[in-house]
Every structure is written in structure tokens, then in C-alpha cells.
C-alpha positions as CSV (number, residue, x, y, z in Angstrom):
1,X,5.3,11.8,-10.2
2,X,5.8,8.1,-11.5
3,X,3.6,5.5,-12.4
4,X,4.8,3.8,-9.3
5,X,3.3,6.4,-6.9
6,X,0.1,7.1,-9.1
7,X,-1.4,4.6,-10.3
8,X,-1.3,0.5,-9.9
9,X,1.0,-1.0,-12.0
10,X,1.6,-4.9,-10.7
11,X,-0.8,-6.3,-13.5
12,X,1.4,-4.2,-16.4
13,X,5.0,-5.3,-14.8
14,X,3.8,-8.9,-15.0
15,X,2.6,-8.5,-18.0
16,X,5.8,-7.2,-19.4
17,X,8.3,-9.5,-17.3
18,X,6.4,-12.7,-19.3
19,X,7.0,-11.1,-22.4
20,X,10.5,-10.7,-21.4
21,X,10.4,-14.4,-20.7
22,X,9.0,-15.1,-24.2
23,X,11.5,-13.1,-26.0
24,X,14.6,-14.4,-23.7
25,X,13.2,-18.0,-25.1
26,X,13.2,-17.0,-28.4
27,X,16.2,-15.2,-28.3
28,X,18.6,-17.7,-27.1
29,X,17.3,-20.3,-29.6
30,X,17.1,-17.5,-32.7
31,X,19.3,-19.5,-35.0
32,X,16.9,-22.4,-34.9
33,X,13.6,-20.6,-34.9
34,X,11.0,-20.8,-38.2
35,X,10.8,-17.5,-40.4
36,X,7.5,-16.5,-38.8
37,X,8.8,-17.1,-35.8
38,X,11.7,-14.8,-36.4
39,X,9.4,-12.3,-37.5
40,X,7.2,-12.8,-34.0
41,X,10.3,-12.4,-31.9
42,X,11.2,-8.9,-34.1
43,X,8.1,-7.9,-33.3
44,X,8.0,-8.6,-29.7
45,X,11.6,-7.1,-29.4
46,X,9.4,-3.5,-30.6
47,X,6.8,-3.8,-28.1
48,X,9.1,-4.7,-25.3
49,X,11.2,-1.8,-26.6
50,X,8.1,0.6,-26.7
51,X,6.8,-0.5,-23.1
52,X,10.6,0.3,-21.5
53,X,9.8,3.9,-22.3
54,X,7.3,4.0,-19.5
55,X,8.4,1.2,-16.8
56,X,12.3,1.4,-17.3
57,X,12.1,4.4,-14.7
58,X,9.9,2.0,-12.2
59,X,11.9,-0.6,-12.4
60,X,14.7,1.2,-11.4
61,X,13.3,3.2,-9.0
62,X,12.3,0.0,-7.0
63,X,15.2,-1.9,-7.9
64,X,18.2,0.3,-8.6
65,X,19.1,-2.0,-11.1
66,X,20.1,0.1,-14.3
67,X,24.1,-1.0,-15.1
68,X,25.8,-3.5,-14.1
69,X,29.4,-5.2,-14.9
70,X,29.1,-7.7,-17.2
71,X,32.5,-10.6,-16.9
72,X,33.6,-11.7,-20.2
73,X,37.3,-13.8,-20.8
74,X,38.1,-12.2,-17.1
75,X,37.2,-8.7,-18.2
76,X,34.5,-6.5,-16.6
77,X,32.1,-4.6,-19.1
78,X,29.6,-2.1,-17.4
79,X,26.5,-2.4,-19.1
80,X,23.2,-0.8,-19.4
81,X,21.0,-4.0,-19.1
82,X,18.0,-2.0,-21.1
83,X,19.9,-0.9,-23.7
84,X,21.6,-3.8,-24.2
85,X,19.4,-5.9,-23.8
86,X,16.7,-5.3,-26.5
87,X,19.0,-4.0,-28.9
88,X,18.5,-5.9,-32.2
89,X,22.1,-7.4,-32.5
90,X,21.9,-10.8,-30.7
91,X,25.0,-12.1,-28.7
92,X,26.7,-13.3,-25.5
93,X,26.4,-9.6,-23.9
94,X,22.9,-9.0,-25.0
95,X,21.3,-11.9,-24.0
96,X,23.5,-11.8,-20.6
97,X,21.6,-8.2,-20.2
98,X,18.4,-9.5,-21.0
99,X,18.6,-11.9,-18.0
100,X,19.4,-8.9,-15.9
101,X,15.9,-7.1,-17.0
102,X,13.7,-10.1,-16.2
103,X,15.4,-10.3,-12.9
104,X,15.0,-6.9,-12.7
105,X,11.2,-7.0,-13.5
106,X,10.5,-10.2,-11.5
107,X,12.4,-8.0,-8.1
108,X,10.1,-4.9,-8.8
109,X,7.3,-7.1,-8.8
110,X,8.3,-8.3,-6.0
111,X,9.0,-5.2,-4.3
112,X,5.4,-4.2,-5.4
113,X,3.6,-7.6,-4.0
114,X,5.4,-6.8,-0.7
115,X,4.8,-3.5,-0.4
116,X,0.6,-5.1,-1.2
117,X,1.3,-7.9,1.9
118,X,2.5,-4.9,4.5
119,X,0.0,-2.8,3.5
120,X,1.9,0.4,2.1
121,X,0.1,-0.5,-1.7
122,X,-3.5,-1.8,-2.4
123,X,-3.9,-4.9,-4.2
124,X,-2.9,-3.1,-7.7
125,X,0.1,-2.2,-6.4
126,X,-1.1,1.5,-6.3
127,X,0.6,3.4,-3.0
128,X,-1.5,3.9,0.4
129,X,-0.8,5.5,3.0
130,X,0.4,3.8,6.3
131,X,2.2,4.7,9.4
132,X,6.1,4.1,9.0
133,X,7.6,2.1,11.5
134,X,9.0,3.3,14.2
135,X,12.7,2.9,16.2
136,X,10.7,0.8,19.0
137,X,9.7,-1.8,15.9
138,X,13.9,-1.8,15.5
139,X,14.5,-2.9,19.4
140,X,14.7,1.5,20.3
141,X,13.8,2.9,23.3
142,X,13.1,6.6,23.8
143,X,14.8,7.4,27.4
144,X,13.3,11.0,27.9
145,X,14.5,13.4,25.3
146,X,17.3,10.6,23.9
147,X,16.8,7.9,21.5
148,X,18.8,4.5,21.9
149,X,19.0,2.4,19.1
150,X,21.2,-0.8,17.7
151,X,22.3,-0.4,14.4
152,X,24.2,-3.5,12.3
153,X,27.1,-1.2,11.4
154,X,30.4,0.1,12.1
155,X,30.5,3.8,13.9
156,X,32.7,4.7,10.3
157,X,29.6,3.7,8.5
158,X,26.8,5.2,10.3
159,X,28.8,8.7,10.3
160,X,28.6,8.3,6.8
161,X,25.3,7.6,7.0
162,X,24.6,10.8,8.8
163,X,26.6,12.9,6.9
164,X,25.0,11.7,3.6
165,X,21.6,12.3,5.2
166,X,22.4,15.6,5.6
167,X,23.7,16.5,2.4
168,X,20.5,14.6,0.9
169,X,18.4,17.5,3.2
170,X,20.4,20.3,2.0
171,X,19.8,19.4,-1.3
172,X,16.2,20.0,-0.9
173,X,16.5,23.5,0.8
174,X,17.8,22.8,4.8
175,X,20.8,24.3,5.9
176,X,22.3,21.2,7.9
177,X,25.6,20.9,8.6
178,X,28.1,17.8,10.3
179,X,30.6,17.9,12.4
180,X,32.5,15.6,14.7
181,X,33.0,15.9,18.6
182,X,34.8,13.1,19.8
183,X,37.1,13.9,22.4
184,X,39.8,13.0,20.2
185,X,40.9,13.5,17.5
186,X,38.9,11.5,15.4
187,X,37.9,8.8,17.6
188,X,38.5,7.9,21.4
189,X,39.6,4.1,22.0
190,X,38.9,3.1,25.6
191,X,38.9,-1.1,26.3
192,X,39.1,-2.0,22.6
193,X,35.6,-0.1,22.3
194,X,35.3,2.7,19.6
195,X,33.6,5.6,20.6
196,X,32.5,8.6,18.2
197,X,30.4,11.7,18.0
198,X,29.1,13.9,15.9
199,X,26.8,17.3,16.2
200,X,24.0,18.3,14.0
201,X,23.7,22.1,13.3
202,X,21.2,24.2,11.0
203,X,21.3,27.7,9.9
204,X,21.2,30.0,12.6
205,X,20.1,27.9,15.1
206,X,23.8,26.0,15.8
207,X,23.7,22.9,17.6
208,X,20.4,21.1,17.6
209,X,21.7,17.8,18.6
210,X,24.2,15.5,19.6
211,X,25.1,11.8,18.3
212,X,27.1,9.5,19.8
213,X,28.0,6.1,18.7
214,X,29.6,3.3,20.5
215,X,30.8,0.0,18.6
216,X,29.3,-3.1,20.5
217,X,30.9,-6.4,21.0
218,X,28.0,-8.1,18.7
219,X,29.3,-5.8,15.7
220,X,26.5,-3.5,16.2
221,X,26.6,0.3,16.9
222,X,24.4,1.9,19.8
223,X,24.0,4.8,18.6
224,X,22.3,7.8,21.2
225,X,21.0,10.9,20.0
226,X,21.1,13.8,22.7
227,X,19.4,17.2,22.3
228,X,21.0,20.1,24.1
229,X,17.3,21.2,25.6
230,X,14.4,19.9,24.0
231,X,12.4,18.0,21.0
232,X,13.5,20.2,18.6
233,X,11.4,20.2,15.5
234,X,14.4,20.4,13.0
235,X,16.5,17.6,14.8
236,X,13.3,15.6,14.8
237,X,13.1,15.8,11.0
238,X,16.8,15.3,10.8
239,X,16.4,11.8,12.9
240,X,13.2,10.8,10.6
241,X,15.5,11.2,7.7
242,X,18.5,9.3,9.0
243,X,16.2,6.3,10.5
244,X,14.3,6.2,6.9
245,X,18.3,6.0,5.5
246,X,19.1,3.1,7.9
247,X,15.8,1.6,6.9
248,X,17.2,1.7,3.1
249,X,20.3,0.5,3.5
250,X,19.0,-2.3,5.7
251,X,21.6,-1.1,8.7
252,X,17.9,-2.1,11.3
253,X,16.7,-5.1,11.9
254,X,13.2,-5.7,13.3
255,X,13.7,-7.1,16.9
256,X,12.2,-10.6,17.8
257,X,12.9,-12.9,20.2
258,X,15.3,-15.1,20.2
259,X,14.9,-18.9,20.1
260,X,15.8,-21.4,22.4
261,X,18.2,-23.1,20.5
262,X,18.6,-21.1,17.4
263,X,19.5,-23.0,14.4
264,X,23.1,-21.3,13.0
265,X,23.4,-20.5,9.5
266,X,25.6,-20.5,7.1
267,X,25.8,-18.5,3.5
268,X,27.1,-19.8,0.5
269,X,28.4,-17.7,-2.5
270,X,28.2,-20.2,-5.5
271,X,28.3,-20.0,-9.3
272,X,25.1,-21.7,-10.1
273,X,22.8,-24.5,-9.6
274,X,25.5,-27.7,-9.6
275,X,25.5,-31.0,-7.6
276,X,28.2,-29.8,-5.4
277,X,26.1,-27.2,-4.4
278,X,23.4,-29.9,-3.3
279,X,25.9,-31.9,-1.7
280,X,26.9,-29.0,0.4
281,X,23.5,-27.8,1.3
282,X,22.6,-31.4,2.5
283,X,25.8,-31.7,4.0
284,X,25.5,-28.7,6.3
285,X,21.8,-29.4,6.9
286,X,23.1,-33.1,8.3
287,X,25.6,-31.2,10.7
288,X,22.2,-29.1,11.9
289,X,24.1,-25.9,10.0
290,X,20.8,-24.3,7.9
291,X,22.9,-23.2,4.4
292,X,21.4,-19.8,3.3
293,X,21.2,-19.8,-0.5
294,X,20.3,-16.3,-1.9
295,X,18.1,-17.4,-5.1
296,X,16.3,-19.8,-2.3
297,X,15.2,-16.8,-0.5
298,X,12.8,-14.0,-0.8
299,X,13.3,-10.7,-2.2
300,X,11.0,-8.6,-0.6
301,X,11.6,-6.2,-3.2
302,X,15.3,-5.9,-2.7
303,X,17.9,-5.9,-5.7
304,X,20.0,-8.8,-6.3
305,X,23.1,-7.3,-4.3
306,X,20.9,-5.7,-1.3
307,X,19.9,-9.4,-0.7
308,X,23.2,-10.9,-1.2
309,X,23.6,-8.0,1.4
310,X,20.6,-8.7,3.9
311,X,20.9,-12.5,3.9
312,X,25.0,-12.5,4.3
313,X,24.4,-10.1,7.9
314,X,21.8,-13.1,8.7
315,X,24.6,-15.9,9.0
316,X,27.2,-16.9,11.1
317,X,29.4,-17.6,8.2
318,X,30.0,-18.2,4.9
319,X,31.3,-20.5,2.2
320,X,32.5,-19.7,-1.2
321,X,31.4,-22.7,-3.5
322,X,34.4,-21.9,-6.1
323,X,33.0,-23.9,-9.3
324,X,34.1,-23.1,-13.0
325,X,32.8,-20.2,-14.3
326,X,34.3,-18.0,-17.0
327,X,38.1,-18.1,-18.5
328,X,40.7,-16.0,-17.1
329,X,41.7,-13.3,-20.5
330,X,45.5,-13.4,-19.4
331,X,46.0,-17.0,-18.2
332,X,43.5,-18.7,-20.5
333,X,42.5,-20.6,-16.6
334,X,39.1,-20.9,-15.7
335,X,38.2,-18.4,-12.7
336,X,34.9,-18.8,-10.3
337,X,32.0,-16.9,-12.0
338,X,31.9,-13.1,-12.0
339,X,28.8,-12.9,-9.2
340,X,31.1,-14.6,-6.9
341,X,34.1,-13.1,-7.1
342,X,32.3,-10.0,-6.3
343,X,30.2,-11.2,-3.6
344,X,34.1,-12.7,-1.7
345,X,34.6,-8.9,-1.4
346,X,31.2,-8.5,0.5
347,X,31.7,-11.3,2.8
348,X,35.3,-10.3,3.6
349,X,34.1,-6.9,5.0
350,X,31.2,-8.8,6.7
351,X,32.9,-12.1,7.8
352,X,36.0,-11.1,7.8
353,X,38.4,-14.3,9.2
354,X,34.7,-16.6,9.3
355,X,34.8,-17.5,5.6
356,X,35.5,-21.1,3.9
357,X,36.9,-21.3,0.4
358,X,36.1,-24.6,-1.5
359,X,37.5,-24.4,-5.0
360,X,37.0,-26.8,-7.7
361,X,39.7,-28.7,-9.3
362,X,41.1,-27.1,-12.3
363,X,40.0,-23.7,-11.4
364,X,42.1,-20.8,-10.1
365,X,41.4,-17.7,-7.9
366,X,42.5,-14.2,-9.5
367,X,45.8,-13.2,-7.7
368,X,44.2,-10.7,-5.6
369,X,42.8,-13.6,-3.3
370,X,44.9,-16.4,-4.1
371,X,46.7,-16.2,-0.9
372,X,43.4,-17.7,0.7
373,X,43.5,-20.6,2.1
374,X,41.3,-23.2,0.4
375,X,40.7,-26.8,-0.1
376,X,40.1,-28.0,-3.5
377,X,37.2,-30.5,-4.7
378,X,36.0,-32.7,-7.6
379,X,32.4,-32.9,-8.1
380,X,33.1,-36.7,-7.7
381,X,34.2,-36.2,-4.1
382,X,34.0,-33.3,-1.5
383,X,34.8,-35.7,1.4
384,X,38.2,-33.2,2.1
385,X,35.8,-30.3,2.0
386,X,33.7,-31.7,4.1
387,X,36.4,-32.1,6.8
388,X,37.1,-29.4,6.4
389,X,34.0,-27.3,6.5
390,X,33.3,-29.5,9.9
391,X,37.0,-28.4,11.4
392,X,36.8,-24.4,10.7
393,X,32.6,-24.5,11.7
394,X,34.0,-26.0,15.2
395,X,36.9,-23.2,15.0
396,X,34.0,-20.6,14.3
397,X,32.3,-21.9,17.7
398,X,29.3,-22.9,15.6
399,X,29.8,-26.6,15.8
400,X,30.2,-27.5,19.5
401,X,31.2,-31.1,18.7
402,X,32.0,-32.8,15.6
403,X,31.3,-36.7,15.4
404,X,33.5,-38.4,13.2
């Protein structure tokens, strides 16, 4: 058993993330720093070092933050962030790790104080028990022995997701077993719907359930579970596995009603804090367009890419804020920073077509997305952005009029 289901840990994790902080400080002004100084930061580097032993398995368990890819001169370098980062050689790579632990700390401690403010963890952090929620929390309804329920996901995704769940059982000792039963081949295409299904079999007991899945015009799945007789107990823990799975992977959103009115959003992928990224924030906020900024937002305990993730699914759009970042290794051009490159491939499979790409002057897109169409800015002037973030919103149906 961990720490993190044992005992409290909240006041230990914060506790270690300012240390983090202190040596972070220390690190990235070493060739400055006094000889006792130096000797301080050496000494803190041990104790940090020491206390990893026990909360690097926390962290990660409520982060899933352990290696990452590290962008260096256009080249990615995976990298444990731990091991990296308190290692006693100081340079670019180590202190870019170390910024990855204290995020990493500060999201655990997040995930921990969230945890506290539902009420799955007392106010140590130490876990209680509580009732999970339920499919009728996600907008369910239970019609009698079927389960309807919207999932954000495509029917190729939520079959994964079922066929991962039940691998993740079998691993534990069930026999369950995956198979689809679509009338085609693979999938039946009737009206520009997909349609899919797939049955749920254990051991000697064969079919135990049926799911089928139906792609909605809203780019959700309805996915209906029917049972060939009854509640059967080993479908039933089958389902509360798969609907903890969705939980995880943030495929269900909690159902509230909709406002009159509702404000549309828009996510931006940047490089950093810069004033074009104010510009565009107040600019959007003028044309009644609320920008989503990830940093901005809360964690809730989530790692840095579920909430690029969770917050991307929230928005209507997006907008890549292309600024200078690193330097391209083969060209010697400056390319957008590493975070955003990889968060265009996230938006493309989300977005798709509903994406604007602003790129600073004197920077350059890797070939593999160069063919995008973009309009370039200075920091001195984004009126050509602007017109044409205004055009492709109205084009996206989210502005219904633009006034010149």
C-alpha cells in the first residue's frame, strides 16, 4: 500500500515542493551564489534526493508524470525528470527536469486538495471512503435492464476503452473476453452515422452482455449496454470498471444545464507568458470569445497533458499562438516551443478543420505542418491576426456578426 492511501501526506508534499522551489532558485543562479551558499544548495540537493525515495512513487501515482521529452536544438530527449533533475551536474536539461518535478509536486498537491474539497480525503489528505459517482451524475439513464450514456469519444476509442478494461480485469484473475458484433464487418454506416457493437463474455458463462455504440452528431458516442436476461453480477463489475476507465480518461462529463446564452470559448496553445498572448486574450474577450488558457485554469489533480486534454474538449476552438521558442537543429530557424508543437497534434485530432495558426515573424513550422495555413505577426502589430481570427470565428459559426 502507498503513502498516498495510508496515511496523510498534503503537509510533507508541500513541504517538499518549497524545497524544490528553494533549490530551483538556487540552482539557476549557482554560478553567482556565495560559498556557503553553494554548500546550502549541496546540501539541499541530498535531502530533496533522500525524500524522493519515499514520495517519487506518489507523485506519480497521482500525476503520471515520470518521463517526459525534453526539446533541445529541435531534438527530443526523453527524460526522467527525477533523475535528472537532482543529479549533481547542473545544466540546461537538468534544470529543465527540475521544473517538471515542482510541477509535478504542485499537481499532486493539487490532486490531493481536490480530492480534500469532494470529500474522497480528510483534511490531511489521508483517503476516506465515499460513494463513487454514478452514470446518472454523467447525464445516464438506466431504462430497465440497459444503461444509456453520452460519452465525449469516438466509437474507435471507446472500443478501445472496453477492450483495455478487460484486459486490465484479466490481469487480476477474470476471464473476460471482447468481441465485436456489428452487423458488418467491422462497422455498419447507415446516414453518415457509425454504428458498432461489441459482446462481453467470461469463462463459461459466454455472453453476459451486449454494447452498442452510435456516434452522435455532437461528436459524442451513446453508448447502450444490453444484457441478454438479467443484472448479471459479472457484467455489472465489468460496467463499474469500464465507467471508472471513462472517469480516468475524462471521456464523461458531469451534466449541468446549459445557459441561456452561453459564452463560447476558445483555447489557445502558446509558448509562454508574452504580450501577444495578452493582446489575444483581450482581443477575443472584446469580441465576447472567453480565451481558455491552460496555466490560468485549475488542475484538479490532473497532469499537465490531461488538462491540456480536459480544457481543449471544453472549447469551441483553438488558436495556436506560434512565438519563438527553440532553434530548429537542421535549419538553425527558430521553431514554436516544444509544448506546442505537441499540443497542435492534440487539437488536430480534437478540432480537426476549427483551428487558427498565428505564427510569429521570423519563425518557422517543422515541415510536417507547414502546409497550414497561417497568418504571420510581429509583437508590434497583430492587427492581420486579428482579422483574421474575427473572419475564421464567423466561418466556425461562433461569431454571428463581426463589426468592423
Amino acid at each position: 500500500m502507498t503513502t498516498v492511501e495510508s496515511k496523510g501526506i498534503l503537509l510533507e508534499l508541500r513541504t517538499f515542493l518549497k524545497e524544490l522551489i528553494a533549490y530551483g532558485n538556487d540552482t539557476s543562479r549557482i554560478q553567482s551564489l556565495k560559498k556557503d551558499e553553494k554548500e546550502y544548495a549541496i546540501k539541499l540537493r541530498k535531502k530533496l534526493v533522500y525524500k524522493v525515495g519515499s514520495l517519487k512513487g506518489d507523485i506519480i501515482l497521482l500525476t503520471g508524470i515520470e518521463q517526459v521529452p525534453i526539446i533541445y536544438r529541435g531534438r527530443e530527449y526523453p527524460t526522467d525528470i527525477w533523475l535528472v533533475g537532482l543529479r549533481p551536474k547542473i545544466n540546461w536539461r537538468t534544470s529543465a527536469a527540475l521544473h517538471y518535478c515542482i510541477d509535478a509536486t504542485r499537481q499532486a498537491v493539487g490532486r490531493i486538495k481536490s480530492d480534500i474539497r469532494q470529500g474522497y480525503r480528510d483534511k490531511e489528505g489521508k483517503v476516506i471512503e465515499k460513494p463513487p459517482k454514478t452514470a446518472q451524475d454523467y447525464g445516464g439513464r438506466i431504462i430497465d435492464t440497459e444503461l444509456e450514456l453520452r460519452v465525449q469519444g469516438t466509437p474507435d476509442m471507446i472500443l478501445e476503452c472496453i477492450r483495455s478494461t478487460a484486459e486490465k480485469l484479466n490481469s487480476k484473475g477474470h476471464t473476460y473476453s471482447f468481441r465485436r458484433t456489428s452487423g458488418a464487418p467491422d462497422y455498419a454506416r447507415w446516414d453518415k452515422t457509425y454504428f458498432a457493437s461489441c459482446a462481453i463474455s467470461q469463462g463459461d458463462e459466454g455472453q453476459i452482455g451486449t454494447i452498442k455504440l452510435q456516434l452522435l452528431p455532437d461528436d459524442k458516442t451513446l453508448l447502450k449496454t444490453l444484457r441478454p436476461d438479467e443484472w448479471n453480477s459479472s457484467y455489472t463489475i465489468f460496467l463499474n470498471s469500464l465507467f471508472t476507465e471513462f472517469q480516468q480518461l475524462g471521456y464523461l462529463k458531469e451534466e449541468k444545464p446549459a445557459a441561456i446564452g452561453e459564452i463560447p470559448k476558445a483555447f489557445i496553445a502558446h509558448g509562454g507568458q508574452s504580450p501577444a498572448l495578452d493582446k489575444l486574450k483581450n482581443f477575443l474577450i472584446a469580441l465576447g470569445v472567453e480565451p481558455l488558457v491552460v496555466e490560468e485554469q485549475a488542475s484538479e489533480g490532473r497532469s499537465v497533458a490531461e488538462n491540456v486534454d480536459w480544457y481543449a474538449r471544453q472549447a469551441d476552438c483553438a488558436i495556436i499562438l506560434a512565438t519563438k521558442g527553440d532553434i530548429d537543429g537542421k535549419t538553425g530557424s527558430f521553431i514554436p516551443r516544444g509544448n506546442v508543437l505537441m499540443e497542435i497534434g492534440k487539437l488536430q485530432q480534437i478540432f480537426k478543420d476549427r483551428i487558427i495558426y498565428l505564427l510569429q515573424a521570423g519563425t518557422k513550422f517543422p515541415t510536417n505542418i507547414s502546409e497550414k495555413v497561417r497568418e504571420r505577426f510581429t509583437t508590434q502589430s497583430m492587427d492581420k491576426a486579428f482579422i483574421k481570427i474575427a473572419k475564421e470565428l464567423k466561418k466556425f459559426g461562433i461569431l454571428k456578426a463581426v463589426k468592423p
